[in-house]
C-alpha positions as CSV (number, residue, x, y, z in Angstrom):
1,X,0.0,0.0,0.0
2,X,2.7,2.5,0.9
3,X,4.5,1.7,-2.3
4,X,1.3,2.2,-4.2
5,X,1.0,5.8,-2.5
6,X,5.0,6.7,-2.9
7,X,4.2,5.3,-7.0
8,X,1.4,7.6,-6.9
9,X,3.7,10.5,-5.5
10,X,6.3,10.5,-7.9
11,X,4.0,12.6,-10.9
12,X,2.8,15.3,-8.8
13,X,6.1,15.8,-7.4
14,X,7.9,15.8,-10.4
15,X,5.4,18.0,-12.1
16,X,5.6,20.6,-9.1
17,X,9.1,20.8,-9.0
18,X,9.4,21.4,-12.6
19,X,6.7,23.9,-12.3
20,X,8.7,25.3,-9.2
21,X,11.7,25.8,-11.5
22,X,10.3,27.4,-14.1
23,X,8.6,29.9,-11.8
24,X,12.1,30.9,-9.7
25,X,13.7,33.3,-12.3
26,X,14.2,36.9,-12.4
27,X,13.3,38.6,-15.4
28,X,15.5,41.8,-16.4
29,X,14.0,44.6,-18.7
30,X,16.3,47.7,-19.4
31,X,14.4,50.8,-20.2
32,X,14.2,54.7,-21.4
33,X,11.7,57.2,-20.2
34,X,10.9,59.8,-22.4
35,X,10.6,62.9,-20.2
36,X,9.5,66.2,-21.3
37,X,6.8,66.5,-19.2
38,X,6.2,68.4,-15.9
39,X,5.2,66.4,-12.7
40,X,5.0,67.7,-8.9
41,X,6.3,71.2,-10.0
42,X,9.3,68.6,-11.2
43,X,10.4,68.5,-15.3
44,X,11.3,64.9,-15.8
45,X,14.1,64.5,-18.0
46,X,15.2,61.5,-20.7
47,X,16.3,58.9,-18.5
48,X,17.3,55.0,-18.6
49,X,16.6,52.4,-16.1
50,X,16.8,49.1,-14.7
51,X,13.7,46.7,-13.9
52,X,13.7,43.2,-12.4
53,X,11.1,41.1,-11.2
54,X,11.1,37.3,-10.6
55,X,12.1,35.6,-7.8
56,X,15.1,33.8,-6.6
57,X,15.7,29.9,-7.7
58,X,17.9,29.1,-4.3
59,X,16.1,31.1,-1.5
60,X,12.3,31.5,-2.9
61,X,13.1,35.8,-2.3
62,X,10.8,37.6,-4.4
63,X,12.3,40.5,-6.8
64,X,10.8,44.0,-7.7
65,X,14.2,46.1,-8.0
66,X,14.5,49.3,-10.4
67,X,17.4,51.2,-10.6
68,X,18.5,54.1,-12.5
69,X,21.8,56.7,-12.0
70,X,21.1,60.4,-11.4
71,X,22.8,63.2,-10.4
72,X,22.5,64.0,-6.5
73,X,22.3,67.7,-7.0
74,X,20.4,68.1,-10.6
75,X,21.0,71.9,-11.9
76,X,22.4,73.7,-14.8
77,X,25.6,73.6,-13.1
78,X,26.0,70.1,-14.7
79,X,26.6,71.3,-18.2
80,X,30.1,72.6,-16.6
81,X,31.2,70.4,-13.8
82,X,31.2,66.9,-12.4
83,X,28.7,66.1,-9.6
84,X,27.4,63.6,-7.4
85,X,25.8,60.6,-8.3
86,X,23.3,58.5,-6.5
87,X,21.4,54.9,-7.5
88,X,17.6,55.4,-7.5
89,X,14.8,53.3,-8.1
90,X,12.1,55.2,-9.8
91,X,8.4,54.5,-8.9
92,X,6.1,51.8,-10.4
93,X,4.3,54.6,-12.2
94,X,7.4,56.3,-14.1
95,X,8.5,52.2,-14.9
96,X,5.0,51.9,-16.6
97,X,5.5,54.9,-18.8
98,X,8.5,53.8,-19.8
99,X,9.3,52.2,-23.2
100,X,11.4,48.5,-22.8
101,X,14.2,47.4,-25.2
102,X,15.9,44.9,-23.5
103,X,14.6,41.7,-21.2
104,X,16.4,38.6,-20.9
105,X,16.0,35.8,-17.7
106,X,18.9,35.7,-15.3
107,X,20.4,32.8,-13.0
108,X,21.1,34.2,-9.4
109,X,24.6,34.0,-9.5
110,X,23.9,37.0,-12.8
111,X,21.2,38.7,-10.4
112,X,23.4,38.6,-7.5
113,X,26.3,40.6,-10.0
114,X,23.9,42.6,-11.4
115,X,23.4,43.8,-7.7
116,X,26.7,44.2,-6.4
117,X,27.9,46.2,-9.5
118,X,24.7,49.0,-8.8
119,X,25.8,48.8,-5.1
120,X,29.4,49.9,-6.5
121,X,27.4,52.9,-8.5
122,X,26.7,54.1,-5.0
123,X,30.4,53.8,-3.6
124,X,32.3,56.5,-3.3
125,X,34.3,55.3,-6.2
126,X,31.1,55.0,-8.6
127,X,28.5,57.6,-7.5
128,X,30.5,60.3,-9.9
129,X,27.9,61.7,-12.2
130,X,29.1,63.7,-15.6
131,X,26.2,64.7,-17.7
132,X,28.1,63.7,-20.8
133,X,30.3,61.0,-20.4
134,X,29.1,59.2,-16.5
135,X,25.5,59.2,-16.7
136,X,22.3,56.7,-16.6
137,X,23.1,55.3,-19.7
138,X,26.6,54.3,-18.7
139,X,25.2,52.3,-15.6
140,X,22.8,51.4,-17.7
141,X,25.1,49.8,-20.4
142,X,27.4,48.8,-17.7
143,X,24.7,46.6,-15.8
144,X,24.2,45.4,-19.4
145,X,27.1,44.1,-20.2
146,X,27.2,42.3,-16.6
147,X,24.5,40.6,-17.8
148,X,26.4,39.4,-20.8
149,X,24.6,41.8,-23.2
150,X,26.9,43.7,-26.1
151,X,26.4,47.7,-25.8
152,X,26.3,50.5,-28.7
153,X,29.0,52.9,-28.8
154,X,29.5,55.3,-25.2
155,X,29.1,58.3,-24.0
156,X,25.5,59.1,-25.1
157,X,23.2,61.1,-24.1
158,X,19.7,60.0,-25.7
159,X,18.3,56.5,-24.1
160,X,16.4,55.8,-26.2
161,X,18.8,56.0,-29.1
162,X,21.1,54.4,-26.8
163,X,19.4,51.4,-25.9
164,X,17.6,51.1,-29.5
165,X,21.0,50.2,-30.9
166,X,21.4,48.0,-28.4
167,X,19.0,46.0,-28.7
168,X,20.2,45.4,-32.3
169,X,23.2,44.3,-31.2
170,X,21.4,41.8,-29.0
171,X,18.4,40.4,-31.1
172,X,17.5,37.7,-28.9
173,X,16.6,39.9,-25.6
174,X,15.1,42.3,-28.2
175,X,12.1,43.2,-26.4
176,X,8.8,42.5,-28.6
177,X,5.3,42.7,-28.2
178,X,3.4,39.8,-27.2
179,X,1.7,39.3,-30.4
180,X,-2.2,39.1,-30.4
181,X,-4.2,36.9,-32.1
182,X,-7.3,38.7,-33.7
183,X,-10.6,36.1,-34.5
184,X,-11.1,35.5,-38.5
185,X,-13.1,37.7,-39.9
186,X,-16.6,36.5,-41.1
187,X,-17.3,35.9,-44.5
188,X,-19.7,38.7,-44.8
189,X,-18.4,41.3,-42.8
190,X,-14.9,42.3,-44.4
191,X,-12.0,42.8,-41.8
192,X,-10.8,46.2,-40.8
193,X,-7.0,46.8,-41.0
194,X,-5.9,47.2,-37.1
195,X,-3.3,49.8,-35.9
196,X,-0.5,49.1,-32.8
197,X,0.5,52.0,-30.3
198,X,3.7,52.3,-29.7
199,X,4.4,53.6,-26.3
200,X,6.7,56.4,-25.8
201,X,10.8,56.5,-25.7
202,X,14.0,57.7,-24.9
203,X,16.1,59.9,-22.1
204,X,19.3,60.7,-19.3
């Protein structure tokens, strides 16, 4: 009898731990907010970012991390001088406005990297911000390239642009669409050519 029950066992195991596995990943998704508009009495500038969500396959932890690299002390003064830099994780709102280019599945030991090296962007040896040449898209395209991705060409200072090229560069995490499947159309009524939104791109 208890062999019969152990038999039974083995199937719903297997299928749970198979289930468990696919489940315990954390997805990463580089993106670039457009800016240009005005929110809190604050202009929001071109900006790129960070977003992972998944969870951990040894511990179980649960993921919901953004970063992006700002300056400390935004100003005009910027355009002249090197500045302080911080790591900040913008809120769920600004992530959904943002437009994705990248998103590939890590392992932990990756996420784990991918950690450390924004940790280092707060250090005193990485949080120097230079509008030009040490800005969001260079700990953007750093974290990238931690995550074995290829980069465009650096400094830069459109995200959008930035991260467009890429994502060439990197076809397979080329963030797409999921594609939707529209009904036939019926015989009598003809079909009415649909139209995709794009959402919005690109900034610092």
């Amino acid at each position: 009898m208890t062999r019969r029950l152990f038999r039974s066992l083995i199937p719903a195991f297997m299928l749970a731990l198979i289930a468990g596995q696919a489940w315990a990943e954390v997805t990463v998704t580089f993106y670039a907010h457009p800016g240009a508009r005005v929110r809190g009495g604050y202009l929001l500038f071109p900006h790129a970012y960070v977003h992972a969500q998944g969870t951990v396959d040894a511990t179980g932890e649960a993921v919901d991390w953004s970063a992006g690299f700002t300056a400390e002390s935004p100003g005009p003064h910027l355009l002249f001088v090197r500045g302080g830099g911080v790591v900040a994780s913008p809120d769920a709102r600004y992530v959904d406005e943002g437009q994705p280019f990248l998103s590939l599945t890590v392992d932990d030991a990756t996420w784990h990297a991918l950690r450390a090296r924004a940790d280092w962007w707060n250090s005193p040896e990485g949080s120097v911000y230079d509008l030009r040449r040490r800005n969001c898209i260079t700990f953007i395209a750093d974290l990238a390239r931690v995550a074995g991705l290829r980069t465009a060409p650096e400094p830069s200072m459109k995200p959008g642009t930035f991260l467009e090229a890429t994502a060439a560069l990197n076809p397979a995490a080329a963030w797409r669409e999921e594609a939707v499947v529209s009904p036939a159309p019926s015989p009598v009524t003809a079909a009415r050519p649909g139209s995709e939104a794009n959402r919005p791109g690109a900034q610092p």
